[in-house]
C-alpha positions in Angstrom: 0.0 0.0 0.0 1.6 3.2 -1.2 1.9 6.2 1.7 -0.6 8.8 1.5 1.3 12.3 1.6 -0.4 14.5 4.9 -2.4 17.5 4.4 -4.4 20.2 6.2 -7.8 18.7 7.1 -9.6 22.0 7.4 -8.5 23.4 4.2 -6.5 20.4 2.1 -3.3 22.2 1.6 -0.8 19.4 1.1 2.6 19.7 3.8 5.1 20.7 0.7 2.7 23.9 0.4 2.7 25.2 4.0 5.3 26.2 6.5 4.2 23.7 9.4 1.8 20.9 9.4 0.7 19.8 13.2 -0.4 16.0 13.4 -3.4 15.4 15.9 -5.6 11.6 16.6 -7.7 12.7 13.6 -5.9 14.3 11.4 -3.7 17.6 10.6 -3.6 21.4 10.8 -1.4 24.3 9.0 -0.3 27.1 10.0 -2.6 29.2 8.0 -5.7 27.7 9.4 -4.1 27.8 12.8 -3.9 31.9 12.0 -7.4 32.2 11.0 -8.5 30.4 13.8 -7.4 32.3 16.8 -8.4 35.5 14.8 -12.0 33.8 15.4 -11.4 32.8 18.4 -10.4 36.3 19.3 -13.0 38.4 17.3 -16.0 36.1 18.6 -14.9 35.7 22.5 -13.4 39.0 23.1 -14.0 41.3 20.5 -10.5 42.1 19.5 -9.8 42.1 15.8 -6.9 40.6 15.9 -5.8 41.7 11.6 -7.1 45.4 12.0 -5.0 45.4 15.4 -1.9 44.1 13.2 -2.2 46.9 10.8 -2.6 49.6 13.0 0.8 48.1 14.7 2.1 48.3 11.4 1.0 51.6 10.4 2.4 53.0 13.4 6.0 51.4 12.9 6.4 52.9 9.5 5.5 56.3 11.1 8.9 58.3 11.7 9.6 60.6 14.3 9.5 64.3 13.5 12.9 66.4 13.3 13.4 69.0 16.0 14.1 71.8 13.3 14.9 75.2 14.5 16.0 78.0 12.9 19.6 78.3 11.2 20.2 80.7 14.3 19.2 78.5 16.8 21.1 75.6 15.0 24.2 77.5 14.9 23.7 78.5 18.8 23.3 74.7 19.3 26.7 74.5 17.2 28.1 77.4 19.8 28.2 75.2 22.5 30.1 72.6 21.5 32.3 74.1 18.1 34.5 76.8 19.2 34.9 79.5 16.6 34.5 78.3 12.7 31.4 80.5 12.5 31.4 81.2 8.6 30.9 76.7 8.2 28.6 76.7 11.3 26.5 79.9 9.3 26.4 77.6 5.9 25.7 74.2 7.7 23.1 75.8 9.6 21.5 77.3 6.6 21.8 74.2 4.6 20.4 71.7 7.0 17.5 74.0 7.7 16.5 74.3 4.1 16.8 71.0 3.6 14.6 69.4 6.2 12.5 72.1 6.1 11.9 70.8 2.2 11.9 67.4 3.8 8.6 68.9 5.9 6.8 70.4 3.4 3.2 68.7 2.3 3.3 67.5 -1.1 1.0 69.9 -3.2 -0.5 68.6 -6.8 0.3 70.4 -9.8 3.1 72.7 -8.1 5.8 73.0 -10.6 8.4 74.0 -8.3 10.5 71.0 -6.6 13.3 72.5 -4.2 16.2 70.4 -4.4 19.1 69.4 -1.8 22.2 71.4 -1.7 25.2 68.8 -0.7 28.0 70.7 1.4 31.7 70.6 1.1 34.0 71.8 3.8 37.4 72.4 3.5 39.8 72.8 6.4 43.0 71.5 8.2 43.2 68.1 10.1 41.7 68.6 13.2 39.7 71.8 12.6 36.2 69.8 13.5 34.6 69.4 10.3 33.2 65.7 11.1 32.4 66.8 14.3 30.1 69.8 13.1 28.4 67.0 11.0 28.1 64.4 14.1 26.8 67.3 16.4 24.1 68.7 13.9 22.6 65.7 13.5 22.5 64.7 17.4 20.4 68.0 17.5 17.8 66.9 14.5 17.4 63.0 15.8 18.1 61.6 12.5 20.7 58.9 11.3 23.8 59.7 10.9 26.8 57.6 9.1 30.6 58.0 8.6 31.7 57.0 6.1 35.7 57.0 4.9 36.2 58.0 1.3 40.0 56.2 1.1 39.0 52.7 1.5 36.2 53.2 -1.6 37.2 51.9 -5.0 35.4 51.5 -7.9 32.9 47.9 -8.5 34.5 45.0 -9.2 38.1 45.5 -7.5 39.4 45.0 -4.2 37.9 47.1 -1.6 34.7 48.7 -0.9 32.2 49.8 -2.9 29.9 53.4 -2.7 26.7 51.4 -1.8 28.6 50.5 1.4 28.5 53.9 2.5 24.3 53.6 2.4 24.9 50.2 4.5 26.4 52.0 7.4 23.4 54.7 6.7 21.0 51.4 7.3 22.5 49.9 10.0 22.2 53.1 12.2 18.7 53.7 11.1 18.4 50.3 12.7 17.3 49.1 9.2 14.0 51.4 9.1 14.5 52.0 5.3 12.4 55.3 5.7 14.0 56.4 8.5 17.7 55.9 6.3 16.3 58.1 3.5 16.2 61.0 5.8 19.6 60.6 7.2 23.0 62.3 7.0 25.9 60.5 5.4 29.5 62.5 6.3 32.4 61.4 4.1 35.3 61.8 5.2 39.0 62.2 3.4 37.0 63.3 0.1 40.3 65.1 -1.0 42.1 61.5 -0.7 40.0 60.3 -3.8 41.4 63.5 -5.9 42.8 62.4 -9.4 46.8 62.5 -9.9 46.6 65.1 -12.2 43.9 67.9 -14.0 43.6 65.7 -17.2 41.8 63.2 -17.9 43.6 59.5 -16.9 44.6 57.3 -19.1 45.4 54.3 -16.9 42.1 53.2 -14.7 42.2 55.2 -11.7 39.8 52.5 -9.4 40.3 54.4 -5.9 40.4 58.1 -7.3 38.6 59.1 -10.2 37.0 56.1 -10.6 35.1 56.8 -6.9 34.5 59.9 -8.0 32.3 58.9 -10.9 30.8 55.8 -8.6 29.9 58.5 -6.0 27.6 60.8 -8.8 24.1 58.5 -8.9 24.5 58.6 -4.4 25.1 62.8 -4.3 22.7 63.4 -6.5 20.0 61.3 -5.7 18.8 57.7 -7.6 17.4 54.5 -6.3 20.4 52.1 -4.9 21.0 48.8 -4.4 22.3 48.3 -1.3 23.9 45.1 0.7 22.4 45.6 4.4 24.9 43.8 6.2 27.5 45.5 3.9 30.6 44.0 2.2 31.0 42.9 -1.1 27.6 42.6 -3.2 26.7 39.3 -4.8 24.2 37.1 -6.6 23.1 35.6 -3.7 22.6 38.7 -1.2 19.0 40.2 -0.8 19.6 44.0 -1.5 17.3 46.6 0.1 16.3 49.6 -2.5 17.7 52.8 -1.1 16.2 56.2 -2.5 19.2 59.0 -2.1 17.0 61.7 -2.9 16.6 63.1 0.4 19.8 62.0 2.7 22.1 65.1 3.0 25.6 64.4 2.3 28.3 66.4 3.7 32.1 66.2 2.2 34.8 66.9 3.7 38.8 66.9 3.6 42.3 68.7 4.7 42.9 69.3 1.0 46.5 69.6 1.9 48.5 71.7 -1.0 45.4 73.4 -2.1 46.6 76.9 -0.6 49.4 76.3 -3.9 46.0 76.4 -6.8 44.6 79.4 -4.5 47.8 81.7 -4.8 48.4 81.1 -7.9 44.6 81.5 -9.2 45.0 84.6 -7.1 48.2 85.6 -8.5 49.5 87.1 -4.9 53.3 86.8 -5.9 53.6 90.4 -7.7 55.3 90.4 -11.2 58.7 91.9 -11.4 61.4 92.0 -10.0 61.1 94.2 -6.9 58.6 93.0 -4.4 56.6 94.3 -1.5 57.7 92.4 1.4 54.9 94.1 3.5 52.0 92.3 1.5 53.6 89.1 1.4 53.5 89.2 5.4 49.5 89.8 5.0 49.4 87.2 2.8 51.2 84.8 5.2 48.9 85.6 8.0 45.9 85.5 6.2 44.1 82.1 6.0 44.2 80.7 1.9 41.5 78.7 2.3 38.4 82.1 3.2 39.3 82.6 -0.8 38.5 79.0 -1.9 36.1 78.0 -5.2 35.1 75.4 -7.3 37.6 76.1 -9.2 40.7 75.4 -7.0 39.3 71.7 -6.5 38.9 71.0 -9.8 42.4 72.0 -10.0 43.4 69.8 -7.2 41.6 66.6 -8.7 38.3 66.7 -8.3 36.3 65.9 -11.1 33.6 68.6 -12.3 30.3 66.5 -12.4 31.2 65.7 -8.3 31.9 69.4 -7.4 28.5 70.1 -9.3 26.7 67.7 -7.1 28.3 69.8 -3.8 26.8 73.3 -4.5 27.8 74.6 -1.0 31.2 75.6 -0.4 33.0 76.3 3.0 36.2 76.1 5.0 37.2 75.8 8.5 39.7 78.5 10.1 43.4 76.9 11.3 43.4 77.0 14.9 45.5 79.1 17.0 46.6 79.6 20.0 43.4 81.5 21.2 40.9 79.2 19.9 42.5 75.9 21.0 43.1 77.6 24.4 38.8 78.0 24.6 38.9 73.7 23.0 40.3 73.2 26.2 37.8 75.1 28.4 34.7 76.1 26.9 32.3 73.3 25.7 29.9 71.1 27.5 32.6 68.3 26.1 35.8 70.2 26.8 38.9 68.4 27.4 39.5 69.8 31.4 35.7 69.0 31.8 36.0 65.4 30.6 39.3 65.3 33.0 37.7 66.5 35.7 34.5 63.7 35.5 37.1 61.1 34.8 39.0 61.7 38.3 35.8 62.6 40.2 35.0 58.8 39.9 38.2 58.0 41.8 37.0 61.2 44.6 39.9 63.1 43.2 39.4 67.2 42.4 41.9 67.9 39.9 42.9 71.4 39.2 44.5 72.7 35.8 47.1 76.0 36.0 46.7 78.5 33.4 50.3 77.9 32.6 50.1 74.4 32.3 47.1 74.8 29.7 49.0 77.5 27.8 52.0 74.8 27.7 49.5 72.1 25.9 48.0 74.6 23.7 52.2 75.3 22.4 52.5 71.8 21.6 49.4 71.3 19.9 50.6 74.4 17.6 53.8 73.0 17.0 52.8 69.6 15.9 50.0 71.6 14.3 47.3 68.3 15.1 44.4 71.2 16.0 42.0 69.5 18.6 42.7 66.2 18.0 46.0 66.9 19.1 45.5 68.4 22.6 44.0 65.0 23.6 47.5 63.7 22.7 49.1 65.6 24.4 46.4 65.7 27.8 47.2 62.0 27.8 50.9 62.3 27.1 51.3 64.0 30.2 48.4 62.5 32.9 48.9 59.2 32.3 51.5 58.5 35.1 49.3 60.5 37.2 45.8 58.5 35.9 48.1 55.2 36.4 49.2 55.8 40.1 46.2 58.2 42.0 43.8 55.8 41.9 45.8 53.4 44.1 46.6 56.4 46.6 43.5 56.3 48.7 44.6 59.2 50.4 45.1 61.7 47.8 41.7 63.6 47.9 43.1 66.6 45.1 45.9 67.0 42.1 46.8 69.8 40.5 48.5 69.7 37.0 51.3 72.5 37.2 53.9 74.0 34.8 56.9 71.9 36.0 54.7 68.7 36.0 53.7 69.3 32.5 57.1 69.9 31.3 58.4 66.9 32.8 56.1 64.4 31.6 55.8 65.5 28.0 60.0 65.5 27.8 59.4 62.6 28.7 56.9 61.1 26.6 57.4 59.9 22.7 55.9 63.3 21.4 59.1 65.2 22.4 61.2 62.2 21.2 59.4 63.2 17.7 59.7 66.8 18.4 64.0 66.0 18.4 64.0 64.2 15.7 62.3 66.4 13.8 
């Protein structure tokens, strides 16, 4: 006698055709009849409907949370508090994100001719100067999704490395894979300059981690559908993709552009012709920052093709940092360095005072290794760490004060001044 294959007794599906087949005394039940059944059971005992109760659950995931938008000055007061100085990119970035969730918020109207579209933002400025923390702190105050992404380890499809839909996969993962919630996010690349072709002509060898990027970055910055790997890595056949509409993520560019200050005097011609020149106005020139009279045009000198500076409309630099502004770094914001100091040796019950010599010591350093902010936390740790390594096993020491002589000492001791000699 040949086996009879199971199937569903209330609605005959056979097992190959359902997802799970439970076996009672009588017969057999699928999971789809199993479904329907306690939404019966539910509608006719209780009253609860269990599919409308599913799709308002639904509806409710798929609605996103509303930006806290406030005005570009408010933005840029938000900025104030933790971004010393910089105020001509806090002014644009402010101005730009506004605009551009503001067109985010804006009903959609039938038959209105008049579609507003995103301005992308480049920023140009020294190492350290706090252009990817401008971006990280902007969107903290908006709520939305934001995603760093590194512009040097991009090449183009098909060769070793990763691709530009990998920068959307970082997008997705801190959207926490809410595809509507991604498309409203802020990607930040970072070391754009690093992607900069070799020379101004076209090349004739494949660039795959210069120009190549370049081009692989247009369809992203200007807005198309994507393909996109969620988990990341390298795409293939296999791998569900999620569609990604760029449209409305902001993205914000941003590099050190070293050697650029060379396109900018000579596009500006400061050197004057002749033999004789005026000393005085080469000192002005000297003292005055290159990058306030930066364009378009200087990065298309530098490498940057012109279809990618098209899609970054908005233009800005960062000051350098003197001795002033890193001085107020230390000090001033909510995150300041002495701050963070101060919380990290409170846990231990230890008060720990900073002289105003001592700071102004740290500040030299950071100027002569010319790191900007990144390089007073160097330099902090260069010369605390004995200190953080031995108070906490001195019960009795209730207060520490950093000092002059105690500053010296440990940074001639540490490998920063070992650099500084050998340099």
């Amino acid at each position: 006698m040949a086996h009879k294959e199971a199937f569903c007794s209330f609605c005959g599906r056979k097992k190959n055709e359902v997802d799970l087949l439970l076996s009672g005394t009588e017969g057999h039940i699928c999971n789809h009849c199993i479904v329907q059944g306690n939404d019966l059971v539910q509608q006719e005992l209780f009253g609860v409907n269990t599919f409308e109760g599913e799709k308002k659950k639904k509806k409710k995931k798929s609605e996103l949370p509303k930006f806290d938008l406030r005005p570009p000055k408010e933005l840029k007061l938000y900025l104030d508090d933790y971004v010393i100085g910089q105020d001509e990119a806090k002014k644009v970035l402010s101005v730009a994100v506004y605009n551009h969730y503001k067109r985010l918020m804006q009903p959609k109207v039938k038959d209105d001719d008049v579609t507003i579209e995103k301005s992308n933002i480049i920023m140009v400025g020294e190492t350290g100067t706090g252009k990817t923390f401008l971006a990280r702190t902007i969107s903290k105050m908006l709520q939305v999704p934001f995603a760093i992404a590194d512009a040097t380890v991009l090449t183009e499809a098909g060769y070793v490395g990763e691709d530009v839909e990998s920068i959307l996969s970082r997008l997705l993962q801190a959207a926490d894979y809410n595809i509507e919630l991604a498309e409203r996010g802020i990607v930040y690349i970072d070391e754009l300059d690093k992607i900069a072709r070799k020379s101004d002509n076209p090349s004739i060898t494949r660039d795959v981690s210069g120009e190549g990027v370049q081009q692989g970055l247009l369809k992203l910055l200007e807005g198309s559908i994507v393909s996109v790997p969620p988990q990341g890595g390298r795409k293939h056949p296999e791998q569900k993709m999620e569609q990604i509409n760029t449209e409305n993520i902001l993205f914000i560019c941003g590099g050190a552009f070293d050697g650029i200050d060379r396109h900018i005097s000579k596009r500006i011609n400061k050197q004057p012709i002749g033999f004789s020149t005026d000393k005085k106005l080469d000192s002005v020139w000297e003292k005055e920052n290159m990058l306030r009279f930066v364009t378009q045009q200087d990065l298309k000198s530098f490498g940057l093709i012109p279809e990618l500076i098209g899609r970054l409309p908005l233009l800005t630099y960062l000051n350098p940092l003197d001795k002033d502004t890193l001085k107020k770094i230390l000090l001033e914001p909510k995150n300041s360095l002495v701050k963070q100091y101060k919380k990290l040796f409170a846990m231990e019950d230890i008060d720990i005072k900073f002289e105003d010599d001592a700071l102004d010591f740290i500040v030299d350093q950071a100027v002569v290794f010319k790191l900007g902010a990144r390089g007073l936390r160097s330099i902090c740790e260069a010369i605390l760490t004995d200190a953080m390594f031995e108070l906490p096993s001195e019960k009795d020491v209730k207060e520490f004060t950093l000092t002059l002589e105690y500053a010296k000492q440990k940074f001639e001791g540490s490998s920063y001044y070992e650099m500084k000699l050998v340099a």
